[in-house]
C-alpha positions in Angstrom: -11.7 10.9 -11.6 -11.4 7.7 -13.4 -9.7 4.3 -11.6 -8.6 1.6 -13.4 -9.1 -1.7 -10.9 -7.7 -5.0 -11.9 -10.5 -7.2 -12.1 -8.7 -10.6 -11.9 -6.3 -9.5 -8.9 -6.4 -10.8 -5.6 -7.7 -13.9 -4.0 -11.4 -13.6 -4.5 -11.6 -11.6 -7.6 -13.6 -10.7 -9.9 -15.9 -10.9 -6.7 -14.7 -8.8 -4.4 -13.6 -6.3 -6.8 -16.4 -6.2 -8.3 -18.3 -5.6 -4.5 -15.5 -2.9 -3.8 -15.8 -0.9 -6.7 -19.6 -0.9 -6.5 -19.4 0.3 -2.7 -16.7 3.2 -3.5 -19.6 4.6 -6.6 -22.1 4.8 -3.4 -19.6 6.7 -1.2 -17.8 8.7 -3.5 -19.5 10.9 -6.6 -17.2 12.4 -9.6 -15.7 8.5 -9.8 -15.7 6.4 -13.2 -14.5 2.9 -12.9 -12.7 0.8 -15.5 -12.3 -3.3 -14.4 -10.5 -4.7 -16.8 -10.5 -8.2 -16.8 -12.5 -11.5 -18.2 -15.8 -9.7 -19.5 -18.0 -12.3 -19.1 -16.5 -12.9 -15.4 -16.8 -8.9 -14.3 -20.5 -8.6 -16.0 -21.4 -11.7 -14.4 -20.7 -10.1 -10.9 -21.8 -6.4 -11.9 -25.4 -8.2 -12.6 -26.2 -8.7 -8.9 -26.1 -5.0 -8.3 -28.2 -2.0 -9.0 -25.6 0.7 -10.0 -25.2 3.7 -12.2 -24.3 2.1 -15.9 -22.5 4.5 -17.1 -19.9 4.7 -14.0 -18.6 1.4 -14.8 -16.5 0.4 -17.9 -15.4 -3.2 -18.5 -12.3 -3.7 -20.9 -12.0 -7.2 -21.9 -8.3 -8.7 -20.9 -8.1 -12.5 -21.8 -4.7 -13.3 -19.8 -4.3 -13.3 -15.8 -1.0 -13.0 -13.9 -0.4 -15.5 -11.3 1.5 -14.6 -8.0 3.8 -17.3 -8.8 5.0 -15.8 -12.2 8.2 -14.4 -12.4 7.2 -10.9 -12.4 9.3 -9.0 -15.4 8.9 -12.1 -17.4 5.3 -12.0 -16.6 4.7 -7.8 -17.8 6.4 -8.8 -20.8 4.9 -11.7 -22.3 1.2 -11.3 -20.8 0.2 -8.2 -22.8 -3.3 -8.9 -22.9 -3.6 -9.6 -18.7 -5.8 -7.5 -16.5 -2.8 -5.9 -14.3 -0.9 -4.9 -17.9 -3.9 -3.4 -19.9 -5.1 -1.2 -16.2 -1.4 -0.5 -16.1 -1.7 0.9 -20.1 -4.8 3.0 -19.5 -2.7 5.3 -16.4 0.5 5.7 -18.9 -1.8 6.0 -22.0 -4.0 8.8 -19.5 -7.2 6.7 -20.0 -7.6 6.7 -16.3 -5.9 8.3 -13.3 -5.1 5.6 -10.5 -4.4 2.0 -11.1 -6.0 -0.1 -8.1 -5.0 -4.0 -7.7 -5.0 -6.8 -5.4 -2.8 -9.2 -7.7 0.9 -10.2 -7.5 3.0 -7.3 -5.5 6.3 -8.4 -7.7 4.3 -7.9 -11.3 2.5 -5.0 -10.1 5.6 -3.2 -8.6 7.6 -4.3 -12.2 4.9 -2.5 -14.2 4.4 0.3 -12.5 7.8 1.2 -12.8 8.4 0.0 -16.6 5.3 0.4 -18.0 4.3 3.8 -16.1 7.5 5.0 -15.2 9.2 6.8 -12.4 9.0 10.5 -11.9 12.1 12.1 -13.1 14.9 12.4 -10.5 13.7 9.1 -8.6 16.2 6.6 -8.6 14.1 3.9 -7.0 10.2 3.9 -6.6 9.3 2.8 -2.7 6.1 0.6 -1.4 4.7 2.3 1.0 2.2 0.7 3.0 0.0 2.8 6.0 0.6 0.2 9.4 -1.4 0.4 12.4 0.4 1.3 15.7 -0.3 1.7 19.5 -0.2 5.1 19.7 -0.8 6.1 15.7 -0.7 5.2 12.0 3.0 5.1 10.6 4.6 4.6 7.3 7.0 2.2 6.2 9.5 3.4 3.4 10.4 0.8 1.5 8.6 -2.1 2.1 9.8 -5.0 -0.6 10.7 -2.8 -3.6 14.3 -2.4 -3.4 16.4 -5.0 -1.8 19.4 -3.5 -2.4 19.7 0.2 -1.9 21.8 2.9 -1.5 22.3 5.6 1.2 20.7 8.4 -1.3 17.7 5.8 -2.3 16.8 6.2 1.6 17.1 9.8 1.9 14.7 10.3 -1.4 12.5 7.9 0.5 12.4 9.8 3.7 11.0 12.5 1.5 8.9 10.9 -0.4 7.2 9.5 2.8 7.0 12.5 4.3 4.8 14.4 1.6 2.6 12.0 1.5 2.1 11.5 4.7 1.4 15.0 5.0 -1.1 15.4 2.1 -2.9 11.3 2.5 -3.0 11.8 6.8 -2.7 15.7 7.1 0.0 15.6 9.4 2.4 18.2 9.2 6.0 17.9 9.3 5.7 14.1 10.4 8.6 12.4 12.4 10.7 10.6 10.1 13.3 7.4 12.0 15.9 5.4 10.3 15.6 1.4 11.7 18.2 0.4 12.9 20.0 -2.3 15.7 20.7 0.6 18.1 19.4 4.1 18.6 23.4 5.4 18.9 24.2 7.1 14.9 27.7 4.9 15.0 25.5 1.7 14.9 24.6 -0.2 11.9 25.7 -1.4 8.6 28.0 0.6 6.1 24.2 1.6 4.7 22.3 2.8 7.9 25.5 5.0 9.1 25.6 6.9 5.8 22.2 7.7 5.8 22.3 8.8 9.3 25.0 11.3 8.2 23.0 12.6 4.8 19.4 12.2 7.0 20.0 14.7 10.0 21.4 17.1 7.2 18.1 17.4 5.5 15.2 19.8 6.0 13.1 17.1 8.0 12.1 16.2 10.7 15.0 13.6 11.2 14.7 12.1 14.5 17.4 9.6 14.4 17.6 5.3 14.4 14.6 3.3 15.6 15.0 0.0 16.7 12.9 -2.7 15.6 10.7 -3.6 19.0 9.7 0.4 18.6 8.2 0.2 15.3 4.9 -0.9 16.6 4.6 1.9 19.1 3.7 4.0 16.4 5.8 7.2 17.7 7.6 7.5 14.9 5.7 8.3 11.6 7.8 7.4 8.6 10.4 4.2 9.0 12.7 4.5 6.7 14.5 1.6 5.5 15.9 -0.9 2.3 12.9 -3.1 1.3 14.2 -6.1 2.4 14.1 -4.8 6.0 11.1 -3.6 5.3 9.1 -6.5 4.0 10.4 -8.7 6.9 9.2 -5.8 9.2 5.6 -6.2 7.3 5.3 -9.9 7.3 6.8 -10.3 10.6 4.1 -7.9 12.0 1.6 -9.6 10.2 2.3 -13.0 12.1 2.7 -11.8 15.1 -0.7 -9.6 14.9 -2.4 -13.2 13.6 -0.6 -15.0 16.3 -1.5 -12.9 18.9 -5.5 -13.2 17.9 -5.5 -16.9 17.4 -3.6 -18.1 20.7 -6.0 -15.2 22.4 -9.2 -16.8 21.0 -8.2 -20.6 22.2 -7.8 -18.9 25.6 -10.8 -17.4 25.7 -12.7 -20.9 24.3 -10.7 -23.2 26.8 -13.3 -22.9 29.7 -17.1 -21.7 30.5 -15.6 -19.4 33.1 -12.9 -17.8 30.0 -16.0 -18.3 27.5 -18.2 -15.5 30.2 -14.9 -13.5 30.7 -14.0 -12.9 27.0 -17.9 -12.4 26.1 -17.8 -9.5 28.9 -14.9 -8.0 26.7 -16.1 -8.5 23.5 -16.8 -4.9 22.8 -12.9 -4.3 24.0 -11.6 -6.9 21.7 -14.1 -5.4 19.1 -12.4 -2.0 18.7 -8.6 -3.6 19.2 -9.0 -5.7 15.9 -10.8 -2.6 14.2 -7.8 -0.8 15.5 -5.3 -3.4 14.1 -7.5 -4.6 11.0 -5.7 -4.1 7.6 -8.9 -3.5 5.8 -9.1 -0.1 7.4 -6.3 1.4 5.2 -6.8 -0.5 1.9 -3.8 -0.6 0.6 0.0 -0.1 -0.4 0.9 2.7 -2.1 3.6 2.9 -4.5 5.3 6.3 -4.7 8.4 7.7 -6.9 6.4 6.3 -9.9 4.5 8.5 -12.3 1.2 7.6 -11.8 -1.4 7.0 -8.8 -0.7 3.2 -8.3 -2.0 1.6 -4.9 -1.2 -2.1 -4.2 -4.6 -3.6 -2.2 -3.7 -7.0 -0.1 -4.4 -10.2 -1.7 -7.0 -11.3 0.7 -9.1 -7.7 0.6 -12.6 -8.0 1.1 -14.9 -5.5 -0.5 -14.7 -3.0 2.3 -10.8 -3.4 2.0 -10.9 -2.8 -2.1 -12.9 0.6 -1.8 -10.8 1.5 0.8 -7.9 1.8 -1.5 -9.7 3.1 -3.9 -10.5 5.7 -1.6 -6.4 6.2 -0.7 -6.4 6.6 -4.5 -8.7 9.3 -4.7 -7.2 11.1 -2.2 -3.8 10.6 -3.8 -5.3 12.5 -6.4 -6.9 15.3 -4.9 -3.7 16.5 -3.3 -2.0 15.7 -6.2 0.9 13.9 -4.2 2.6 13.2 -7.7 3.1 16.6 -8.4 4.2 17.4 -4.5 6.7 14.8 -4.8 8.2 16.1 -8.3 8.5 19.2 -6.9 10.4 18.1 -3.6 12.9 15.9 -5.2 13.8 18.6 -7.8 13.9 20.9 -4.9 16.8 18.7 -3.8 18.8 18.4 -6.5 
C-alpha cells in the first residue's frame, strides 16, 4: 500500500511527520510512503533515523497552506503546496490514502474537488472516531456540511455505519439522530424529516439522542449537520481539557492532595489513555473517492502513525468500495 502524508501539515511538521511515518514502516510491512513537502526540510528530519530507503519517497512541493487561508481559494492558487500535490498522487492513483495534519477547511475542499466524491454521494461527511464512557462512537458529520438536507443525513447514517462496521468490527452498530429531545415530534424542520426517512431504513435506527448523552458512548454513530457536529467536537474538546486542568490544580493545591493524587496516578493514567485523542489518529473523510484521513493539528508522532494505521485499514476492507455499493443499493 502506498500513503501519501503531507509533510508540511500540522503544527510540528515536517517533525512529527517525519517521526510518525518512520514509526508506522516499523509496525506495519507492505507500506510505501510518499511526504511531499519542502525536500530539504523532510530529508533533513529522515537523516536522524535508520530506516528502509526505499520505503520512503520525498516529492518536492515548494508552497505550504496556512490554516488561516481561505480554503477553495487556497486549492486553487497553491498548486505546488504539500496538501495539493499528496491530494494529486490519490486522484492520479500514485498512492492509495492521503494522510494530513494541515488545515481541515483546505483539506476537506480538495478532497472533494480535486479527488472527488463517489458517485451517488451528495455531500462527503467528516467522520471522526470519539472516545466515550462506555465505547468508541462516531460522529457523522463533523464540520463538512453546515447546511444539509434531510437525505444528506440519511446517506450519512449509512455511510457511518459501514465503516464502522469494517474500521471497529462492529456489526450492525446503533445509529441516533441528535437532537433537543428524545420524543420524534421534537426538533427543527431538518431533525423531524430525518426521523421520518431514518426509522424507514434498513438500520439500526434507534431514534434522537440528546446532547448530554453523546458522551456515554451508547450510541455508536451520531448523526447530525456539520455545524452541530463541530460544536459537538470542540465543545467536547474543552470540556475534556477543562476537566484535566482544574483536576490537576486540585491535586497540586496541598501536600495532603499532592500524596492523594500520587496514590491514583495509575487511575488517572488509564482515564487520559482512555480519553487521549492520539489513540485514534485521526478524522476520516468518507463519501469521497479516495482513502483521505484528517490527523489533528497538534499530533504527535504516535498520533500520525495512528492515522496512518486508520488508513491502512480503510484500505484493507476496502470501505470505498463497501460504501459505493450501499448507496447504489439505495437508490
Amino acid at each position: 500500500m502506498k500513503v501519501a502524508v503531507d509533510g508540511m501539515g500540522g503544527d510540528n511538521s515536517p517533525r512529527i511527520v517525519v517521526e510518525g511515518s518512520i514509526q508506522a514502516l516499523k509496525e506495519f510491512e507492505d507500506l510505501q510512503i510518499i511526504i511531499t513537502g519542502k525536500q530539504e526540510e523532510i530529508n533533513k528530519e529522515l537523516s536522524k533515523y535508520e530506516y528502509d530507503k526505499s520505503k520512503i519517497i520525498v516529492v518536492d512541493a515548494t508552497e505550504v497552506i496556512d490554516t488561516n487561508e481561505h480554503p477553495v481559494m487556497a486549492i486553487r492558487r497553491k498548486k505546488d503546496s504539500s496538501l495539493v500535490k499528496a491530494l494529486n498522487l490519490v486522484k492520479n492513483n500514485e498512492a492509495d490514502a492521503i494522510i494530513s495534519a494541515g488545515s481541515t477547511g483546505a483539506f476537506m475542499a480538495g478532497s472533494l474537488f480535486i479527488v472527488g466524491r463517489i458517485n451517488g454521494i451528495d455531500r462527503p461527511a467528516l467522520a471522526p472516531i470519539m472516545p466515550g464512557k462506555n465505547g468508541k462512537f462516531m460522529v457523522v458529520d463533523c464540520g463538512a456540511n453546515v447546511d444539509c438536507k434531510p437525505n444528506n443525513l440519511v446517506q450519512f447514517a449509512h455511510m457511518g455505519k459501514i465503516y464502522f462496521e469494517n474500521v471497529l468490527g462492529i456489526n450492525n452498530p446503533s445509529i441516533g439522530l441528535v437532537n433537543i429531545g428524545e420524543e420524534e415530534e421534537k426538533g427543527n424542520e431538518l431533525t423531524k424529516a430525518t426521523y421520518k426517512l431514518l426509522k424507514n431504513e434498513s438500520i439500526n435506527f434507534i431514534g434522537n439522542i440528546e446532547p448530554r448523552d453523546v458522551p456515554l458512548g451508547n450510541t455508536d454513530i451520531v448523526v447530525c449537520d456539520g455545524f452541530v457536529g463541530n460544536t459537538i467536537l470542540k465543545m467536547y474538546e474543552g470540556v475534556s481539557s477543562s476537566i484535566f486542568d482544574v483536576l490537576k490544580s486540585e491535586i497540586m493545591s496541598s501536600t495532603r492532595t499532592k500524596i492523594g493524587g500520587l496514590l491514583l496516578k495509575p487511575v488517572f493514567k488509564r482515564f487520559k489513555t482512555k480519553f487521549d485523542y492520539k489513540e485514534y489518529g485521526g478524522a476520516a473523510f468518507i463519501g469521497v473517492k479516495g482513502i483521505c484521513i484528517k490527523a489533528h493539528g497538534s499530533s504527535d508522532g504516535k498520533a500520525f502513525k495512528n492515522a496512518i494505521k486508520q488508513a491502512i485499514i480503510f484500505y484493507d476492507n476496502k470501505i470505498i468500495e463497501k460504501i459505493s455499493d450501499e448507496i447504489e443499493s439505495l437508490q
